[in-house]
C-alpha positions in Angstrom: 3.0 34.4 18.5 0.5 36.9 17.3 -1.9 36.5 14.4 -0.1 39.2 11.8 3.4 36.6 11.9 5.2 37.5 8.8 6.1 33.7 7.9 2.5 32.6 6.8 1.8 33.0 3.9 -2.1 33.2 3.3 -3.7 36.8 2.5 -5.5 38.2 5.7 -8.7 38.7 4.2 -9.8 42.0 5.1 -7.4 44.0 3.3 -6.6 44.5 -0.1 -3.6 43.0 -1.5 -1.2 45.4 -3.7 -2.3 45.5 -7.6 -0.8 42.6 -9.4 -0.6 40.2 -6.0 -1.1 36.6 -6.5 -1.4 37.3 -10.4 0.4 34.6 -13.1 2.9 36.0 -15.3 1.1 37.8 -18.2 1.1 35.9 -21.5 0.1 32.5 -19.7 -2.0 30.6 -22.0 -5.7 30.2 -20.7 -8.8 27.7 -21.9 -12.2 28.0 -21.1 -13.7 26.2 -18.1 -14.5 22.7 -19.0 -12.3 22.4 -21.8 -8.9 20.3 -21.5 -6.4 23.3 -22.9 -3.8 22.7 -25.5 -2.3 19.5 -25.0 -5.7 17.3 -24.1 -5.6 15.6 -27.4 -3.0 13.6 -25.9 -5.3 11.8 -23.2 -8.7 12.2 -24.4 -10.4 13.6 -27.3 -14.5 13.8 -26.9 -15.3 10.5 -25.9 -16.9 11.7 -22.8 -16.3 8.4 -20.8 -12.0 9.0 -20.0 -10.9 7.0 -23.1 -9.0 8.2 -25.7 -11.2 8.8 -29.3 -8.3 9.6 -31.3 -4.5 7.6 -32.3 -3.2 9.7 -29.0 -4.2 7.3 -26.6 -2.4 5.7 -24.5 -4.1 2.2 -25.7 -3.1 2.8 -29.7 0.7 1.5 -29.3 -0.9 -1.7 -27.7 -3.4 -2.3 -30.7 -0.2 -1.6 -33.0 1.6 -4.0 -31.4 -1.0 -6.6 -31.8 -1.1 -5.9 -35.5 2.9 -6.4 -35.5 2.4 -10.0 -33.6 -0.5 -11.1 -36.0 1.4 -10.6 -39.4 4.6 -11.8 -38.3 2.5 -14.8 -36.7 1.1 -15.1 -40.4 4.5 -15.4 -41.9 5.5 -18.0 -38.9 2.4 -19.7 -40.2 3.1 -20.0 -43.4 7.2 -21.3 -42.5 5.8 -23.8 -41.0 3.4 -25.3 -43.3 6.0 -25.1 -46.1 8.4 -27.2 -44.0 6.0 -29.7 -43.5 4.1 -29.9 -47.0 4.2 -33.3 -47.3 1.9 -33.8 -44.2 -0.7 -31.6 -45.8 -3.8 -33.7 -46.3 -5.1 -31.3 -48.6 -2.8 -28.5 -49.6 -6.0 -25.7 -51.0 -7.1 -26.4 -47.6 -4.2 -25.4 -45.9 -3.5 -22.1 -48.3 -7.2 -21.1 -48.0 -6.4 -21.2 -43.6 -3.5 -18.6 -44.8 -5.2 -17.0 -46.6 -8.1 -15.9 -44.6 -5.5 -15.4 -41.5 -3.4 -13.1 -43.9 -6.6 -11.3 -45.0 -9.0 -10.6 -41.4 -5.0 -9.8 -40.1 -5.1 -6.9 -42.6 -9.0 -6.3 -42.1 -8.3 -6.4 -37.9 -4.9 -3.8 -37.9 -7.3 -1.6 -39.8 -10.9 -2.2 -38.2 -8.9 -1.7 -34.0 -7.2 1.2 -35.5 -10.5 3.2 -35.7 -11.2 3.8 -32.0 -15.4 4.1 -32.7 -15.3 0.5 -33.8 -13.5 -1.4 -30.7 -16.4 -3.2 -29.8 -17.3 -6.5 -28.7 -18.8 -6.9 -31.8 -16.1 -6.5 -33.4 -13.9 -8.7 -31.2 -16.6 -11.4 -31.2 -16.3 -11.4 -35.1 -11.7 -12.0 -34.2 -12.7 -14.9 -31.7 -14.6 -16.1 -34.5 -12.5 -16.1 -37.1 -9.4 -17.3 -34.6 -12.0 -20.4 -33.5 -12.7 -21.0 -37.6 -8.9 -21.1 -38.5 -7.6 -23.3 -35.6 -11.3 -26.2 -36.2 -10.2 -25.6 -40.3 -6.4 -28.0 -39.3 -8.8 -30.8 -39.3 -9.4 -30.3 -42.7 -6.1 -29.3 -44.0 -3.8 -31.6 -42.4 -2.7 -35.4 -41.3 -2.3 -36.3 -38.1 1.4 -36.4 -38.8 1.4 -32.6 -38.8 0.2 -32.0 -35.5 2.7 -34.6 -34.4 5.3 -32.7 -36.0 4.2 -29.2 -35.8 1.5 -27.2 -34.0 -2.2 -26.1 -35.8 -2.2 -23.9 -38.7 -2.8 -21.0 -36.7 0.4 -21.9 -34.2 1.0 -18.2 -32.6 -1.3 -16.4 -34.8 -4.1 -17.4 -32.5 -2.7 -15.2 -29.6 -3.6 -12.2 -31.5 -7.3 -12.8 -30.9 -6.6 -13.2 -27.2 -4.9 -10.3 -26.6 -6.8 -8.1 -28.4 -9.6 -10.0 -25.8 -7.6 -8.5 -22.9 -7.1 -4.8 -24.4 -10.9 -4.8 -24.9 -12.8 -6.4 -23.0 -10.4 -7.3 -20.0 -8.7 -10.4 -18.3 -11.5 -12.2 -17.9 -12.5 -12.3 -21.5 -9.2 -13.0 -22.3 -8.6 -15.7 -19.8 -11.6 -17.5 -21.0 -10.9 -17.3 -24.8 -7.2 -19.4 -23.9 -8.9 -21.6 -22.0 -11.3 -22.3 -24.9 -8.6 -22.5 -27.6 -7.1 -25.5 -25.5 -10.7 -27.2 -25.7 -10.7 -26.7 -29.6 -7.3 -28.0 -29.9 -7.9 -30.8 -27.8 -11.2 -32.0 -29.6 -9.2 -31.9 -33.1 -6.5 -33.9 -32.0 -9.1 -36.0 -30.8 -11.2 -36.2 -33.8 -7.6 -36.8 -35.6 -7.0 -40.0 -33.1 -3.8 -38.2 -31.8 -3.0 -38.3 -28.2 -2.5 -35.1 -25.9 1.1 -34.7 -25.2 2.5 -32.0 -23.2 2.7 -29.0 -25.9 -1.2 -28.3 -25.7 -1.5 -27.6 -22.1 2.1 -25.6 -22.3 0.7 -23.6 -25.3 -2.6 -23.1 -23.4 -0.5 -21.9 -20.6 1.4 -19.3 -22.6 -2.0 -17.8 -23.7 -3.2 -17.7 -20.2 0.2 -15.8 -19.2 -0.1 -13.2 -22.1 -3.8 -12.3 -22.0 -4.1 -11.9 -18.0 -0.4 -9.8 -18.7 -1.5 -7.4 -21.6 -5.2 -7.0 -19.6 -3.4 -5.8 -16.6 -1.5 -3.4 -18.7 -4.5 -2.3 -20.4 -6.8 -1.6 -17.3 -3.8 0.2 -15.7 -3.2 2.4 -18.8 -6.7 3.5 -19.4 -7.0 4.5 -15.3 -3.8 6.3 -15.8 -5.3 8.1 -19.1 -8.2 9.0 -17.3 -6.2 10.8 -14.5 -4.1 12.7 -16.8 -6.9 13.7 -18.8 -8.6 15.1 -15.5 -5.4 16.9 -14.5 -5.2 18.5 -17.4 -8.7 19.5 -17.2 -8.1 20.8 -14.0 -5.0 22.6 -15.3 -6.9 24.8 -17.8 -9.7 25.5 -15.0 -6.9 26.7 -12.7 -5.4 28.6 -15.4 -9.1 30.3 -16.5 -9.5 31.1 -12.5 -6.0 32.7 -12.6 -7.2 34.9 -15.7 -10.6 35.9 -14.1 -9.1 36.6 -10.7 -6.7 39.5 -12.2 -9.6 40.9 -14.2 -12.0 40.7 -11.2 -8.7 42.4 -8.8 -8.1 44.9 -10.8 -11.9 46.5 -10.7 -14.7 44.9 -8.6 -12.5 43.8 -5.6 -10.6 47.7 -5.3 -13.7 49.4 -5.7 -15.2 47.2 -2.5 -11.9 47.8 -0.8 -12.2 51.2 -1.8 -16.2 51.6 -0.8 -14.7 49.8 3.0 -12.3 52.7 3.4 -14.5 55.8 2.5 -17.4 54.3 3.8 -15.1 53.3 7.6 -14.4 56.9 7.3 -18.2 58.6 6.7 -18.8 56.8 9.2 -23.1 56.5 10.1 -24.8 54.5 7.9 -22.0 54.7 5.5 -19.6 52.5 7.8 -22.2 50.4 7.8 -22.2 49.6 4.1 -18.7 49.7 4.1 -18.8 46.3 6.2 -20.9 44.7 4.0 -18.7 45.6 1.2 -15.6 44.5 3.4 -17.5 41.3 3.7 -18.0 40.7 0.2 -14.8 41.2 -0.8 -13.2 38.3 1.3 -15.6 36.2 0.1 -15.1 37.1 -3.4 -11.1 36.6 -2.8 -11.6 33.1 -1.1 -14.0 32.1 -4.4 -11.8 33.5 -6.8 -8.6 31.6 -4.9 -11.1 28.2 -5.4 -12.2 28.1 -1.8 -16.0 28.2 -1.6 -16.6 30.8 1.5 -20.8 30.7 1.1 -20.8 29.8 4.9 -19.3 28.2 8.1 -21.2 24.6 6.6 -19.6 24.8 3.3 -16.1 22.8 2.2 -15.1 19.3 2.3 -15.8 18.8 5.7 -19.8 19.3 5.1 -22.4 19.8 2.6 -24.3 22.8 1.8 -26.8 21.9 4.0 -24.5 21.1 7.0 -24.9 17.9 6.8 -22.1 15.5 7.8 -19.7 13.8 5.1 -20.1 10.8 4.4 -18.1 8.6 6.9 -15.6 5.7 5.5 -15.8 1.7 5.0 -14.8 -0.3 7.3 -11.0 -0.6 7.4 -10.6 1.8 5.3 -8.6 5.4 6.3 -10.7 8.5 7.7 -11.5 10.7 5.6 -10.2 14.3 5.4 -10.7 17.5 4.8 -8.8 20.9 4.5 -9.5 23.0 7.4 -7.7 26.0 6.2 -10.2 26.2 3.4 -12.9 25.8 5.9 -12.2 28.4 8.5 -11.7 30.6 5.3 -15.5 31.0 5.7 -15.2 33.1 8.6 -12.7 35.7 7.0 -14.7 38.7 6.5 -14.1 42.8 7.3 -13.8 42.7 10.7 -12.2 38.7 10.7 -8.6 38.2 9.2 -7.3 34.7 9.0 -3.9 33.7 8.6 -2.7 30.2 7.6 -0.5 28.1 5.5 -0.7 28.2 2.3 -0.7 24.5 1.7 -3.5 22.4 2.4 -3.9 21.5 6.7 -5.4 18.3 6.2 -7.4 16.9 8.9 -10.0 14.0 9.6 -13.2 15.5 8.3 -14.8 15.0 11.8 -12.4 17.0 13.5 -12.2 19.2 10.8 -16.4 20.3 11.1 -15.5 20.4 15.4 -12.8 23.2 15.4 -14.8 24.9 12.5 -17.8 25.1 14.8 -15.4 25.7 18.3 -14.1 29.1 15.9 -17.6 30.0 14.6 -18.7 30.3 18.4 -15.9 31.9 19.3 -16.2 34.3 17.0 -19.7 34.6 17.6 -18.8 35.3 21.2 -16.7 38.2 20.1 -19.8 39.7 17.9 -22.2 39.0 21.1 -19.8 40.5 23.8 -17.8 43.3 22.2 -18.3 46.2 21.1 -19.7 46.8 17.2 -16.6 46.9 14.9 -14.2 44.7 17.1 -11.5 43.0 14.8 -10.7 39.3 15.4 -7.7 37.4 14.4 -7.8 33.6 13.7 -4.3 32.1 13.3 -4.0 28.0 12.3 -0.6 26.9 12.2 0.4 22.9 11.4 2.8 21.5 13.5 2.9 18.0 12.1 1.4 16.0 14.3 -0.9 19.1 16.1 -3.2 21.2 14.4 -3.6 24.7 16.5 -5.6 27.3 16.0 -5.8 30.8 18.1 -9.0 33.1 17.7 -7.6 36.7 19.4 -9.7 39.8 19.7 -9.6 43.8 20.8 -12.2 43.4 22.8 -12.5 44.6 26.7 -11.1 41.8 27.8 -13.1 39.9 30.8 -12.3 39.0 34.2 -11.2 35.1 35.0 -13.9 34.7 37.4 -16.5 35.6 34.8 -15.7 32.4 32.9 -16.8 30.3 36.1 -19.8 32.8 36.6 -21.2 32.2 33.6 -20.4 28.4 33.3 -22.6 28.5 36.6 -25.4 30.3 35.2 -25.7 28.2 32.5 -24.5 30.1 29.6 -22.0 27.1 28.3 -20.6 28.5 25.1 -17.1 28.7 26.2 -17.5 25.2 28.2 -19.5 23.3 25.9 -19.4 24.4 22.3 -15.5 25.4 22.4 -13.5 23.7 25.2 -16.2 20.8 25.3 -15.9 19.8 21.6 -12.0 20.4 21.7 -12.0 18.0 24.5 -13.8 15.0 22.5 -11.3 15.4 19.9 -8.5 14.9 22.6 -7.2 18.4 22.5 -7.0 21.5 25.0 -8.3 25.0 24.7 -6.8 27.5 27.1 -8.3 30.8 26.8 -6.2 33.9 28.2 -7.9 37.2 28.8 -7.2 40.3 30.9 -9.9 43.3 31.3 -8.9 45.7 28.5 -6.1 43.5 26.7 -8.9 41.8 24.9 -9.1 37.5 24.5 -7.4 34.8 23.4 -8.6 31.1 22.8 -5.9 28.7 21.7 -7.3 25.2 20.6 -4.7 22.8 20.1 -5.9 19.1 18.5 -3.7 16.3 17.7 -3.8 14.7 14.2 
């Protein structure tokens, strides 16, 4: 097992990569950061809140629909009245309820159609009208009807409630069912009917629609949110893509290129060579969407080091990618190697082996002599994360290790084997006088 294995697949960051590596095929369409690309307009169209502005939403076949259910409701309406117009107390009555169904039915399918104006204004103005219709059967009608036949606005009604649930959610819609068996109740009532078994079971019926349709509704603008986001993310990975080829094929070759001459100058010239060594691999880890600023930086902890914020009660640890995070130490002298898929650990753990590698490389730096290379390896063994820091150094004696321990300098004991230890791992450390050193940490998930 040596660092340079040829079956992972992350760029060792200290040397340039041929012209043309890791670059998307030429052609590939790109989109300014920010911007959702070609294709947004399906999910969400400058609203700025997720929801969809424009007839592309994933809530416009729903408001559709509900303009289908009222006019065919309308026509129901008017079947019914026309089989039974000899019960009509007073028939003008009864056409005027149709008509102002058929007519805020016409005003509504055009009104929901406009995005801007879904608002509870609006549906407060339908509940109205649905309330206005349903009291008006006391006017229009003899008690015979309503034996015979449900109110005027029979399934017409339902219209109101599940525009109710599309806008405003289940709640809303729950309570505007419940309140339409209260109105039909008082004007059977106020008729002198009794309450037979078809008001609750109609009641019912509404209750089973709105809390249905506001489920869907909720679920369908969280799922229009996420694909706007992806494809957000999408034309951000695309625009990175673009910039990365530009920025590979000048300022990262001429740092490689000021690395080599100034490595072979050598004087202050080496010296400048480094730092440009160092900048490019953090330029490469910023341009492949890792942030390299520093060993604190990633998911695992702020920018100030502080910790992540831990999880609720009961609910899973949360994680962090710890290949991204040791890509902070990859510099000239440091080459990492590591999958090229996310290692995913608990954040905790995740900030410990980060700051077990930082002192080890820091020990390296401390101990060696000026231009030693280090290796770091991470592999991801399913249910072990290891990680192997190797160097070129001199090498040290065994007994040193105990020496040192004993004269109180406890980085190896306390910052690397110590914290590996509290995370129920092992760190073995192999080294031989002039075969240089190897730490192997080894944590389980």
């Amino acid at each position: 097992m040596t660092p340079e294995s040829p079956d992972l697949t992350r760029a060792a960051a200290g040397a340039a990569p041929p012209s043309g590596t890791a670059s998307a095929p030429s052609g590939s369409p790109t989109a300014a950061p920010g911007t959702a690309g070609a294709g947004a307009g399906t999910a969400a169209s400058g609203r700025g809140d997720g929801r969809p502005s424009g007839p592309t939403g994933l809530s416009t076949p729903l408001w559709r629909a509900i303009a289908v259910f009222r006019a065919a409701s309308v026509g129901y309406a008017v079947f019914l009245m026309v089989q039974y117009l000899d019960l009509l107390a007073r028939p003008w009555a009864a056409w005027g309820v149709l008509c102002a169904m058929a007519a805020w039915t016409a005003a509504s399918a055009v009104l929901y159609a406009r995005p801007h104006r879904r608002t509870r204004l609006l549906l407060a103005a339908d509940l109205t009208v649905a309330f206005g219709c349903l009291a008006a059967t006391a006017l229009a009608v003899e008690p015979g009807y309503l034996r015979m036949a449900p109110p005027l606005t029979t399934t017409w009604f339902g219209g109101a409630v599940l525009a109710a649930a599309v806008l405003a959610g289940r709640r809303v819609a729950l309570g505007a069912a419940l309140a339409h068996g209260v109105v039909d109740i008082a004007v059977r009532t106020a008729m002198g009917l009794t309450i037979t078994a078809a008001v609750p079971r109609g009641v019912v019926l509404l209750l089973l629609a709105g809390y249905s349709v506001g489920y869907l509704a909720t679920y369908a603008a969280a799922a229009e949110r996420r694909f706007a986001e992806a494809v957000e993310l999408e034309a951000r990975t695309r625009e990175r893509e673009r910039l990365g080829r530009s920025i590979h094929d000048s300022v990262l070759q001429v740092l490689a290129m000021v690395q080599r001459r100034g490595a072979e100058a050598g004087g202050e010239a080496a010296e400048l060579g480094r730092l440009a060594g160092e900048q490019e691999a953090r330029l490469r880890a910023l341009i492949a969407g890792r942030h390299g600023a520093g060993p604190a930086d990633g998911p695992a902890g702020g920018a100030d080091g502080g910790a992540a914020p831990s999880a609720a009660p009961g609910d899973a640890p949360p994680t962090a990618d710890l290949a991204g995070l040791l890509d902070a130490h990859a510099g000239a002298r440091v080459t990492l190697s590591a999958p090229a898929t996310e290692v995913a650990v608990e954040a905790r753990a995740a900030r410990e082996i980060d700051a077990a590698v930082r002192e080890a490389l820091s020990n390296v730096e401390r101990h060696c002599p000026p231009g030693t290379r280090a290796w770091v390896l991470l592999e991801d063994e399913g249910g072990t994360v290891t990680v192997t820091i190797r160097d070129e150094g001199p090498g040290i004696e065994p007994y040193r290790l105990d020496e040192a321990a004993a004269e109180g300098r406890l980085g190896l004991a306390q910052s690397i084997r110590g914290r590996i230890a509290d995370l129920g791992g092992t760190a073995e450390i192999t080294a031989a006088p002039g075969q240089g050193t190897e730490i192997e940490l080894r944590v389980p998930r």
